[in-house]
C-alpha positions in Angstrom: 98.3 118.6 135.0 96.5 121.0 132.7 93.8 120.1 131.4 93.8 119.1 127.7 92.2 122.1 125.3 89.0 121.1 123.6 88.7 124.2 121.6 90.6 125.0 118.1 93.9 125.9 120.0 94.6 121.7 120.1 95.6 121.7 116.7 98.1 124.9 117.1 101.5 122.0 116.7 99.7 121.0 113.3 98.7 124.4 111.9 102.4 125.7 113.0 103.7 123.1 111.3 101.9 124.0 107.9 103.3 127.4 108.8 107.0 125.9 108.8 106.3 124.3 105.5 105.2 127.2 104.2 107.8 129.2 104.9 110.2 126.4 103.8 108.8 126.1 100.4 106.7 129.4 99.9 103.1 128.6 98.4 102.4 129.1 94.7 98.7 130.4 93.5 97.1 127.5 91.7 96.7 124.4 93.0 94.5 122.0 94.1 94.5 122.3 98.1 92.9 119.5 99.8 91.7 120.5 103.3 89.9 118.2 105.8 90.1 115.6 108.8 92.3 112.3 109.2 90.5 111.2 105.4 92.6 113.8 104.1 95.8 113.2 105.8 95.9 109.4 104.7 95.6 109.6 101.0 98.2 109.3 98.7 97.3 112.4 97.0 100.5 113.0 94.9 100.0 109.5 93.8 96.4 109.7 93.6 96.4 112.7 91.0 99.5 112.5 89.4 98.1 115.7 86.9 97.5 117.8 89.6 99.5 120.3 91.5 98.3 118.7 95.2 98.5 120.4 99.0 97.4 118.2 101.2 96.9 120.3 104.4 94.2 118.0 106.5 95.0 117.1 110.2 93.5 113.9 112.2 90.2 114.8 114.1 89.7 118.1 112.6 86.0 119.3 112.4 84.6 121.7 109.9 84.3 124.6 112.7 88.3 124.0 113.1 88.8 124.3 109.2 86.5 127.9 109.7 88.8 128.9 112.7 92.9 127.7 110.5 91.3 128.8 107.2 93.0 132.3 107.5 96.3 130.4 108.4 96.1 127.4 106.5 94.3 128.1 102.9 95.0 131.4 102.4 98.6 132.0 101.9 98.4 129.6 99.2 95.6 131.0 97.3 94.1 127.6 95.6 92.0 127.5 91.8 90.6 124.1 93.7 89.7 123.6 97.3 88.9 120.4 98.4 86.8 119.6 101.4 86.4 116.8 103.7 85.0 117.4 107.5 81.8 116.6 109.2 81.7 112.9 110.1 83.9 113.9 113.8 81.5 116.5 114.4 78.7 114.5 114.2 80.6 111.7 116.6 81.5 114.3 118.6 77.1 115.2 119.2 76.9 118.1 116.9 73.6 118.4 115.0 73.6 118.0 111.2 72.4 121.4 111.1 75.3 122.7 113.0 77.6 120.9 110.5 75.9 122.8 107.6 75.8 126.0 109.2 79.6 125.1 110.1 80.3 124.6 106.4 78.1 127.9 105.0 80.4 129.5 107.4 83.6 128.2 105.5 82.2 128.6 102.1 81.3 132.5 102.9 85.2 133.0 104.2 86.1 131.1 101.3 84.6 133.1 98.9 85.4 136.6 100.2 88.9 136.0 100.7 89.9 133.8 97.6 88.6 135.4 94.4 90.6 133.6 91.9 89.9 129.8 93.4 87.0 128.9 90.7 85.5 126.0 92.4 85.1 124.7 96.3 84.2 121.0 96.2 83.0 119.2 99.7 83.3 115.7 99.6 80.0 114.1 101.5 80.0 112.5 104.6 81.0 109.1 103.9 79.5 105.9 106.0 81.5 104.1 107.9 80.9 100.7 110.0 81.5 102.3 112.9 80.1 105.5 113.1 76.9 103.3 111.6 74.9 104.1 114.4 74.6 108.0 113.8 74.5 107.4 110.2 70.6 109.1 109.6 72.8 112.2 110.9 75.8 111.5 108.4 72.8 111.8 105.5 71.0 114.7 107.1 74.3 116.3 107.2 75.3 115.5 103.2 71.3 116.9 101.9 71.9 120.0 103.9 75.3 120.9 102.5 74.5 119.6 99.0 71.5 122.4 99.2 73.7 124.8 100.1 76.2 124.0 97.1 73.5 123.7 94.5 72.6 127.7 95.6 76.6 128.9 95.4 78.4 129.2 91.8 81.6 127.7 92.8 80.1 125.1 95.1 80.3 121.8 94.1 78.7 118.7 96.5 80.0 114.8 95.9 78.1 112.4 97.5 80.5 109.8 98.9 77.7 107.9 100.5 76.1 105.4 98.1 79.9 104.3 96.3 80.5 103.4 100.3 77.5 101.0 100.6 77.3 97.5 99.4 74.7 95.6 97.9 72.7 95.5 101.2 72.8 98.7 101.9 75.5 98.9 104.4 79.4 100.3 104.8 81.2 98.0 102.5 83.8 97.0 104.7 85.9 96.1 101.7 86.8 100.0 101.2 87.4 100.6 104.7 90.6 100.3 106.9 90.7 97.4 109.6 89.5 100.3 111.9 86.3 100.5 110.5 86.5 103.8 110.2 88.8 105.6 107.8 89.1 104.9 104.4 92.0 101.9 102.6 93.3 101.9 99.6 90.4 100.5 97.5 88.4 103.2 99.3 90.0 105.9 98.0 90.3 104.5 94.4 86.6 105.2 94.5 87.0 108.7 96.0 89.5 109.3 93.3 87.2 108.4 90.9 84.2 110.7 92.0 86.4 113.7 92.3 88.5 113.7 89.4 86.0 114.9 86.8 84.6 117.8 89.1 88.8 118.6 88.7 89.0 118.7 85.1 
């Protein structure tokens, strides 16, 4: 048997199928794309922001140096005013160094910028915690100060820190906004995310 690809080229049945969409329904400028791992493909975004023109374009285990590679593919042809970012926390699991994230992500937000003048604002959503990625979760906040840096330096960045609305009162992943998984997000979670995004999208 072959042996499974590890590089970008496993996500080529995904990203084609954007490309069938897209050809299906050709994109129109102006909407509010929302780009990202398996947090993105699970939320109800057409419910979630009923005011909004929404694309969700995120696929399942997607890290931000995949997003870098698809942006061309993926984001382009639909020339957003809002991108919305979510990637990082399978990097990290997968061993990569908060710095590489960052770097990763400055990377994204330089391609970003050059090729979509007339999208006014690029929001990442931080790193959120999760119970079990716990263990790595220093990395997960090294990770979020680094990229919030580099949004506080860039005109249309903007950094929302998921992490503290995850917590509870101790301190820990509330596992009340998380999915029997442990991992992704449930409903209730993303009521929350909903909340923090919506007025960086007014």
């Amino acid at each position: 048997a072959t042996p499974a690809p590890t590089g970008p080229e496993r996500w080529e049945p995904d990203i084609r199928r954007f490309e069938e969409q897209d050809r299906q329904q050709k994109p129109e400028p102006g909407a509010v794309l929302f780009y990202g791992s398996s947090s993105i493909v699970r939320w109800k975004l057409p419910a979630a922001f009923p005011n909004e023109r929404v694309v969700a374009r995120g696929f399942g285990g997607s890290q931000l140096s995949d997003l870098v590679h698809f942006a061309r593919r993926v984001v382009l042809p639909h020339r957003p005013a809002v991108l919305v970012v979510y990637a990082g926390d399978n990097d990290l699991s997968a061993g990569k160094s908060p710095e590489t994230v960052c770097q990763d992500f400055q990377l994204f937000l330089d391609k970003a910028t050059q090729h979509l003048p007339n999208c006014r604002r690029i929001i990442f959503l931080g790193i959120k915690p999760s119970i079990k990625r716990w263990a790595i979760h220093q990395q997960g906040i090294k990770a979020n100060q680094l990229i919030s840096e580099v949004c506080k330096k860039h005109p249309k960045a903007v950094f929302i820190d998921t992490w503290p609305a995850g917590l509870d009162s101790a301190g820990q992943p509330n596992p009340a906004l998380l999915d029997k998984d442990n991992l992704h997000l449930n409903d209730e979670g993303y009521k929350v995310w909903t909340k923090l995004l919506l007025p960086a999208l007014q």
